[in-house]
N, C-alpha and C positions, 0 to 999 in steps of 0.2 A: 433371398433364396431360402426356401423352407423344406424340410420331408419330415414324412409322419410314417416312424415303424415302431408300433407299438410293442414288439417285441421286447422284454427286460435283458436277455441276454445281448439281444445285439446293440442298448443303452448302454449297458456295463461295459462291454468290451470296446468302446468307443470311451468309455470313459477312463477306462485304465489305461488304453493304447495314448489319451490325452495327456495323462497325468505321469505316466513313465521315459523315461530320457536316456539315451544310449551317452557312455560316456563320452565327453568334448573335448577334444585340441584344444587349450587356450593359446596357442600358440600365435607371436604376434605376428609373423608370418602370415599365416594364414588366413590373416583379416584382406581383404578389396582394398587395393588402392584408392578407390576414391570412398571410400570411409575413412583413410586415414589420415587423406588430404586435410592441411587446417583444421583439424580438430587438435584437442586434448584427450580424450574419452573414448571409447567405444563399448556401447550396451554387447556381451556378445548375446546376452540369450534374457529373456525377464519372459516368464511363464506363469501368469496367474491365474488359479481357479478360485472362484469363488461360488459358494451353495449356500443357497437361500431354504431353511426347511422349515419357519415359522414366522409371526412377522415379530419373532423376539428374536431369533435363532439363526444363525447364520455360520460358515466356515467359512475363512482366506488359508488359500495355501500358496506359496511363492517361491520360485528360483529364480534368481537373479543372479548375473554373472557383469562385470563391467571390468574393461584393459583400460587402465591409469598412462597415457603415451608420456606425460610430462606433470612436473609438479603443479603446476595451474592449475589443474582439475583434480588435484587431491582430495577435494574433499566430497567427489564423487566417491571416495570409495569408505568411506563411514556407514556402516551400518547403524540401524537407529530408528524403533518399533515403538511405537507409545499403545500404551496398555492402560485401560481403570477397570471402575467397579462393576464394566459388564462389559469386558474383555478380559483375554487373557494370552500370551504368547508363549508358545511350545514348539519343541523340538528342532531347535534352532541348529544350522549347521554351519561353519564359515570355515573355508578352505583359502589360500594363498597360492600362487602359484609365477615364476618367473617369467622371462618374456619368452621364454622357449617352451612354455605351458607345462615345466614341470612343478608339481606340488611342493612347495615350501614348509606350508605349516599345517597342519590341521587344527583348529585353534579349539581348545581345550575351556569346556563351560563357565570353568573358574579366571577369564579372562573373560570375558561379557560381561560386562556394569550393568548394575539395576539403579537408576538412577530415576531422581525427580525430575520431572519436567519442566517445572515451574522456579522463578527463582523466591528470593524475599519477599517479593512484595504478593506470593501466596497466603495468606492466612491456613485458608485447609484447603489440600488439593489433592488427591487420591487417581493424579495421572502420573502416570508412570512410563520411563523407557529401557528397553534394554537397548545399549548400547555398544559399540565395539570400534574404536579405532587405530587399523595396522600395524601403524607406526613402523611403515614399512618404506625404506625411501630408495628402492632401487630401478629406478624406473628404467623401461615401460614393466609394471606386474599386472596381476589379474587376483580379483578378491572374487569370490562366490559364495552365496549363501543359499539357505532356504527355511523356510521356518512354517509354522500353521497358528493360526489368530483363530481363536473362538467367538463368537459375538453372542452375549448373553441377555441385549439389552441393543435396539437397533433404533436410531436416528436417521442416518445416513449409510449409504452403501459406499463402498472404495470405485474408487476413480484408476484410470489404465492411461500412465501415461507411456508410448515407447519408449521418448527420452525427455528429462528434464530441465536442460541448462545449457546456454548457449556453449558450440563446436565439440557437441556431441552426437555420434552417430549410433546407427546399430545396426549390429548383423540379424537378430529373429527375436520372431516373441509369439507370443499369445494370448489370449485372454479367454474365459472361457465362462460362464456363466448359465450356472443350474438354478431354478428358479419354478414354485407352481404355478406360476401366473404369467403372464403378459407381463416382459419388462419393458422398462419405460429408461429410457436412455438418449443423448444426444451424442453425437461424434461429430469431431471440428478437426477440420484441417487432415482428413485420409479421406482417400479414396478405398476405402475396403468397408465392403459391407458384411456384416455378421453372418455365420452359417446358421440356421435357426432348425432345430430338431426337436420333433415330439418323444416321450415315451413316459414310461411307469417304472418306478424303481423297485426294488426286492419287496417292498412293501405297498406296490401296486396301486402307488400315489403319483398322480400324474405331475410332470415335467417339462419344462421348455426348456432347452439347450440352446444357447449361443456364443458361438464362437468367432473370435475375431483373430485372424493370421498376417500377421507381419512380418515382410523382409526387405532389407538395404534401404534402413531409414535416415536418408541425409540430412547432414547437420544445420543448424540454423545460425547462421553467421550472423554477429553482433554487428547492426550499423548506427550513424550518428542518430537518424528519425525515426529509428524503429517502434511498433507498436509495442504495447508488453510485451511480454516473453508468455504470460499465461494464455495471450491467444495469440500467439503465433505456435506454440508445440500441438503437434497431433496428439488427442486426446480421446477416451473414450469416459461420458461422465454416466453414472446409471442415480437414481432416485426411486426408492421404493412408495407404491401407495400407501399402504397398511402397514403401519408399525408399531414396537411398542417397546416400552420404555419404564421399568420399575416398577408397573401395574398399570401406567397411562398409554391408552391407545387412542393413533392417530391416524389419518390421513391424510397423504401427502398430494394428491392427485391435484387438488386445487390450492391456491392460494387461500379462499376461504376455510379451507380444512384444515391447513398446517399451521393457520392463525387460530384457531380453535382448538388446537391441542396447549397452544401458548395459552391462550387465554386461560384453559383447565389448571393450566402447574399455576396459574396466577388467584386462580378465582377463589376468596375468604380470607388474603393475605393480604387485605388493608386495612384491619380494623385500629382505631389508634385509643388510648387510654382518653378519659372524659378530661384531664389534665392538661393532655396535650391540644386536644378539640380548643378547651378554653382558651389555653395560650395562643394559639391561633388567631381564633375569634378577636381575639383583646389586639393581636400583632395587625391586625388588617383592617381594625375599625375604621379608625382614620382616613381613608385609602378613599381616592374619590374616583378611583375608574377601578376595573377588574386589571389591570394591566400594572397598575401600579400593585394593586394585590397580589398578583402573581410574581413580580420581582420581589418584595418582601420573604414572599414563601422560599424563593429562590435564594436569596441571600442567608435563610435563616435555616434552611439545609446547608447550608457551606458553611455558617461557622457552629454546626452543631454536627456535623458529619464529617469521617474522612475516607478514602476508596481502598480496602483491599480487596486481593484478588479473593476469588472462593471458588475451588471446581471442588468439588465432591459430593459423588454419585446422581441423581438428577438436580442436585445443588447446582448442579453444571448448568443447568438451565431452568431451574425454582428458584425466586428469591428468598431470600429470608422473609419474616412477616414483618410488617410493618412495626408492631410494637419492638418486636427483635430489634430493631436498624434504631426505635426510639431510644430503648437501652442503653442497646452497645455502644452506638453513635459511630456504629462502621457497615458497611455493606459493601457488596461488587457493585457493578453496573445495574444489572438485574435490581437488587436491593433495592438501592439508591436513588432507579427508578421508579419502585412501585414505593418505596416511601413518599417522595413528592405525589405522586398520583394520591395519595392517599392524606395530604396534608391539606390539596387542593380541592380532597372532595370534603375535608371539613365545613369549608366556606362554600360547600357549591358549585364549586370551577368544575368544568368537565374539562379531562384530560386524556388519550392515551398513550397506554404502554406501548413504543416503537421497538423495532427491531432494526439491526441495520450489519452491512460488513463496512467497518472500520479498518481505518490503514493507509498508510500511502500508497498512491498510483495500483488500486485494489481494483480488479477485475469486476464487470460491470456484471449485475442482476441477470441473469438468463430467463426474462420475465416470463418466457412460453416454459419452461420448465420449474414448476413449481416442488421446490424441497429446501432442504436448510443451507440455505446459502449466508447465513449470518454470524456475526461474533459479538456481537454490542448490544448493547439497551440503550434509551434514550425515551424522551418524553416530549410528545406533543399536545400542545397545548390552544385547540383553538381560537379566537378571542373576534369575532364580529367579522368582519371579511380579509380578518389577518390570522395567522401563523405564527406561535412562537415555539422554536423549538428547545428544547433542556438540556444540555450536558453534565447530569448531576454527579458525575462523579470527579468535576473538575473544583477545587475551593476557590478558584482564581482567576477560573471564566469570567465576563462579563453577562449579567443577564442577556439570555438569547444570545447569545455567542459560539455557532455553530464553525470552529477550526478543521485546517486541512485534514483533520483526522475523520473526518465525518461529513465535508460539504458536497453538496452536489453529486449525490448518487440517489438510486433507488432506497427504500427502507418499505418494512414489511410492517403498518398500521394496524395493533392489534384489538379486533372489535367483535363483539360475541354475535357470530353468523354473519361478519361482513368486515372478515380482515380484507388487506387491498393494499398493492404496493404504492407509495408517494414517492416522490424527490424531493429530497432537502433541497435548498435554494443554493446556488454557489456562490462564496464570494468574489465580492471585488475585491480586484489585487491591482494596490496603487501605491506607487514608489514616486515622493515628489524630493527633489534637495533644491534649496534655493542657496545659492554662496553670493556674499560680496569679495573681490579677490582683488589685491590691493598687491601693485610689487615696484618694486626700486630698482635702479640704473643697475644694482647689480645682480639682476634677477632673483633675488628672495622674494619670497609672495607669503603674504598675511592674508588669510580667511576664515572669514567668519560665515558659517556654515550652518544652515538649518534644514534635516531631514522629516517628512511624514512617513511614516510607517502603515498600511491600511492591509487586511485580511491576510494574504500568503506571506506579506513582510512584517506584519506583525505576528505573527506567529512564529516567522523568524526570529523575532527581535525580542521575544517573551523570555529565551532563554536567557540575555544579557542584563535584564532588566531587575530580572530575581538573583543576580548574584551582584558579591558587593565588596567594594576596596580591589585590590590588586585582580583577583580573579574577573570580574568585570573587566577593568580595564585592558587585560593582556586581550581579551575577548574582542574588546573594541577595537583596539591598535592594530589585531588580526583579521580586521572587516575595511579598513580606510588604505585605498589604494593609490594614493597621493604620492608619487616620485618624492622622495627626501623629503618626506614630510616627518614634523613631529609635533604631540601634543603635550600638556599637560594636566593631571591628572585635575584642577579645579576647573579646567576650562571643559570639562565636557559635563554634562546633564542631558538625562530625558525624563518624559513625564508622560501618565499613560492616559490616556481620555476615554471612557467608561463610555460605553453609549449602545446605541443598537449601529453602529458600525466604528467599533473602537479603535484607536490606533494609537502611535507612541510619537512624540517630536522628540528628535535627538535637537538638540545645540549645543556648538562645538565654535574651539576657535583650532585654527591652525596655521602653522610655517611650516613652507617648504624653501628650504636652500636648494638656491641654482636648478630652481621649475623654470626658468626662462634659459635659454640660450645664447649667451652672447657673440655675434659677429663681426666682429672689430666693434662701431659706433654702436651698430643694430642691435635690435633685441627679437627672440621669435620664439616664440610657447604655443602648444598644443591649445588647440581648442578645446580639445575630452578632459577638463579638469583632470575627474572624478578615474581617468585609466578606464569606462569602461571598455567591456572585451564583447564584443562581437566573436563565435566561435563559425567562423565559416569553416564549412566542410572540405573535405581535400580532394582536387578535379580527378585523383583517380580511383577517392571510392566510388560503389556504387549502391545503389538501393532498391532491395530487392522486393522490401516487403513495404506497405502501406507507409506514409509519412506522418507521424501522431506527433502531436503537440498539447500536451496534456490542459495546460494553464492557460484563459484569458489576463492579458498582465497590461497598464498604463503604467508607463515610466515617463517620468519627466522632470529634466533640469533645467535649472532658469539662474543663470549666471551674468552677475556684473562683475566685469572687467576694469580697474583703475585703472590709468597709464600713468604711471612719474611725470612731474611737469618736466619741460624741456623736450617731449618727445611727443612724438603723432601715429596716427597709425597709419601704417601708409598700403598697408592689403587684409584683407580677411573674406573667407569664404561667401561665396552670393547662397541664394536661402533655398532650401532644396524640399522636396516632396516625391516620397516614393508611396505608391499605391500597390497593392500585391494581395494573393489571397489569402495569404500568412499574418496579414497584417498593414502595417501602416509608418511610414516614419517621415517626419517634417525637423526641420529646423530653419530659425529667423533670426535677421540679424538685425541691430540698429547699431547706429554712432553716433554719439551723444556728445561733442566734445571730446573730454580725455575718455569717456567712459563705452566700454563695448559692451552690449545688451545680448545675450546668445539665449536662445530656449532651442532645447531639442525634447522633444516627445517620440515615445514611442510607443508602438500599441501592437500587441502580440495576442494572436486569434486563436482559440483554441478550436485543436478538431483534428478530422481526420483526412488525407488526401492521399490520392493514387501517386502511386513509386512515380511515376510518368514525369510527377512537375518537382523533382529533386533538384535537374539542372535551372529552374526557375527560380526555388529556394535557394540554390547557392547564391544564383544570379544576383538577390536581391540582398541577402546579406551582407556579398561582397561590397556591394552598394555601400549600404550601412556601414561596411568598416570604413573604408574608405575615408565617407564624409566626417567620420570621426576622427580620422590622421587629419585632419585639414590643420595647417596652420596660419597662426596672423604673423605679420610683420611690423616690427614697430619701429621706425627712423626719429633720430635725435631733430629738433629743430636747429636750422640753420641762422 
């Protein structure tokens, strides 16, 4: 929907009649029953304008209002602004008020924290928040603020969410956005489309207006298979073309562009001393493929570098120079990337500087919308019809060792006039335990126990690995789900296998008292050694939104069974095979004499599936549990 009246007066007064608010009821009353329904939270008003008047320059100005129904969602109602060296936040206002919408507090300046945003592992960071929290616990209340953000220095434009966090609703909002140009914007998950209006402001500079209006936006109920939470909220995301940034200007419109502004804050920031060229040189002689030269260089960043953080002012996103990082022998991500890039072009290696969002279960690349959708550095490394990629800011990575922090997503390849987004490759995630399990007439059982560890479980396992004596151990005893089991502390060891698909073997011994169940003569024990748990969903949730299952995963146990002599086995589970779109699970059995042979595998499919096949996935997990409660029966000989 568009109109064009060039008019300045009748801009302005569309702009003030936007930007002005008759005083509000917060009363809780007053809120819609089915807003209140199953929530915590109710947004009652979030009103945001944002002007665009240069591509350095910008204003946010915002009223926000949210009712607290219960302490669960308390921490909806923190206020909390991050500010640096080309921002700034003013004229903050935050009001209190009870469930009957009278005003409680008016919270007075010198109760607003100016706080760092950053913790320790900051070196220099010049982000900043003001902060403010209640500490108000009368529920249900209502908090409201409003505040104005300068933007002195623009990367990124702010994002309109109506609501945030799951079993919250809202009553109204707005969004509203002044702009010279043609904005460039996606919206996910509304049905409203922007009012779009021309005109000329007092200084007879032309303007596009857009406004987006919201009311009774229903909550989004948390379920077992839900996709993220970042796309399931209604959203409006904007990205400017032309921007600039401490004297560097960009363009944002293409992927090639927005890599070309990286490239800029990178380009003269690799030169390295003749000293260090040398040491190189001499480090990689030896070296009979480039591959092996490349883990050299990689190892000799790690033990010559460590990672701190560094945000401050286009530091935020400039590395330090290379000779810098040779120095100090510290950098951020950024750094520690272009130092490798730059150790690597000593000997010749082509490498580049990547880009990428880091994180767990991090929202995917919105590849038709190109702007700064990143937080990471990283370094690729071509090598003949292979790919190695860097995580230099790890000491303790394995060469080419790309973890859940960074696998298998988009990343933004950065190359002068032909940046281009790639995917990391994802790991395999592979969970193997092999036990022999040995038990006596009076059901104790002795196991000796060996685990592999591969990609999402070694990454798990990394944290256990690096600690040492009682802390370890408490770690380990808190991971083995063995009914009355116990270990001790000389009988467990792992050991990590370095490679281009690294992983850790645990070996362990263990006793479990009274794992078997005695029935007068008989003996009868679970099949599931190891407890595990199948989490089948409950027949009377339901699922409203997409079914996501983040991880491809192999599991598999492979267990022998002793029996005490004197005794036979006289039932155990026949061998089962479920097929599904979720995945896969098989188990096999043999008897061997006294000994029972069991393998269960199982194979879990990552991806995404319509709400539709929810009662399928229970259907099939059920399954799975089940075959897991199987038990054998063991009878004494006659």
């Amino acid at each position: 929907m568009k109109a064009l009246f060039p008019s300045i007066y009748f801009l302005l007064y569309f702009s003030i009649l936007s930007g002005t608010g008759f005083a509000q009821n917060y009363s809780v009353e007053r809120i819609a029953d089915e807003l209140k329904k199953d929530v915590g939270s109710v947004v009652r008003t979030n009103e945001m304008h944002f002007t665009v008047k240069s591509p350095s320059n910008a204003i946010i100005k915002q009223k926000y209002a949210v009712t607290i129904l219960h302490k669960s969602h308390r921490y909806n109602s923190v206020f909390q602004k991050v500010y640096d060296q080309f921002s700034n936040i003013s004229s903050i206002k935050i009001n209190l008020y009870d469930k009957y919408g009278r005003k409680v507090k008016r919270v007075p300046n010198c109760d607003i924290y100016d706080l760092s945003t950053f913790s320790q592992s900051a070196l220099f960071a010049d982000i900043r928040q003001k902060y403010y929290d209640p500490e108000y616990y009368e529920y249900p209340f209502t908090i409201e603020w409003s505040y104005t953000k300068t933007l002195n220095g623009i990367l990124s434009y702010p994002s309109f969410y109506p609501i945030n966090s799951y079993e919250m609703s809202m009553e109204k909002g707005e969004f509203v956005v002044n702009i010279p140009a043609q904005l460039r914007y996606v919206q996910e998950n509304l049905d409203v489309e922007p009012i779009i209006r021309e005109g000329y402001d007092i200084n007879r500079k032309y303007y596009q207006e857009y406004k987006w209006e919201f009311k009774s936006i229903m909550p989004i109920i948390r379920e077992d298979y839900d996709v993220r939470l970042a796309d399931l909220v209604p959203k409006v995301k904007l990205a400017p073309s032309q921007f600039e940034m401490d004297g560097y200007v960009g363009d944002a419109s293409s992927w090639e562009g927005f890599g070309d502004w990286i490239y800029s804050l990178n380009n003269g920031r690799s030169d390295l001393s003749s000293e260090t060229k040398n040491e190189i040189l001499k480090l990689t002689s030896g070296a009979t493929d480039n591959k092996e030269k490349i883990k050299l260089v990689y190892e000799y960043l790690q033990s010559k570098t460590r990672y701190v953080n560094v945000v401050i002012g286009i530091g935020g996103w400039q590395p330090f120079t290379a000779m810098e990082v040779d120095e100090n022998g510290y950098g951020d991500c950024k750094a520690l990337s272009n130092y490798t890039y730059s150790l690597l072009q000593a000997i010749d290696i082509e490498s580049y500087y990547t880009i990428i969002k880091a994180g767990d279960n991090v929202e995917e690349i919105r590849k038709k919308f190109p702007s700064n959708q990143f937080n990471h550095a990283i370094l690729c490394v071509p090598n003949g019809n292979d790919t190695i990629w860097l995580e230099c800011t790890s000491q303790r990575n394995p060469f080419g060792y790309m973890g859940t922090f960074t696998e298998g997503r988009e990343a933004l390849l950065i190359k002068e006039n032909d940046s281009k987004l790639v995917r990391i490759p994802s790991l395999s995630n592979f969970r193997l335990r092999k036990a022999v399990i040995l038990f006596d007439e009076n059901g104790d059982v002795y196991a000796e126990i060996e685990k592999k560890h591969q990609g999402l479980y070694y990454d798990n396992k990394r944290g256990s690995y690096y600690l040492e004596g009682k802390r370890r151990m408490d770690r380990i005893r808190n991971n083995i789900h063995i009914k009355n089991y116990s270990i001790n502390d000389e009988d467990y060891k792992i050991t990590e296998y370095r490679s281009d698909y690294p992983y850790f073997i645990e070996d362990c011994f263990v006793t479990a008292n009274r794992y078997v169940k005695k029935i007068g003569g008989r003996l009868l024990f679970d099949i599931n050694f190891f407890n595990t748990e199948i989490d089948v969903p409950s027949p009377i949730n339901k699922q409203e939104s997409d079914i996501y299952i983040h991880r491809s995963i192999t599991k598999i146990d492979s267990l022998e069974f002793v029996i005490p002599d004197g005794y036979f086995i006289k039932s155990f589970p026949e061998n089962d095979t479920l097929i599904s779109d979720f995945g896969e699970f098989h188990t096999s059995f043999k008897l061997d004499g006294n000994k029972l042979y069991y393998t269960r595998k199982q194979i879990v499919k990552k991806g995404t599936y319509s709400a539709d096949k929810y009662n399928s996935l229970r259907a099939y997990l059920k399954k799975i549990s089940k075959a897991d409660r199987a038990k054998v029966l063991v009878m004494p000989k006659e």
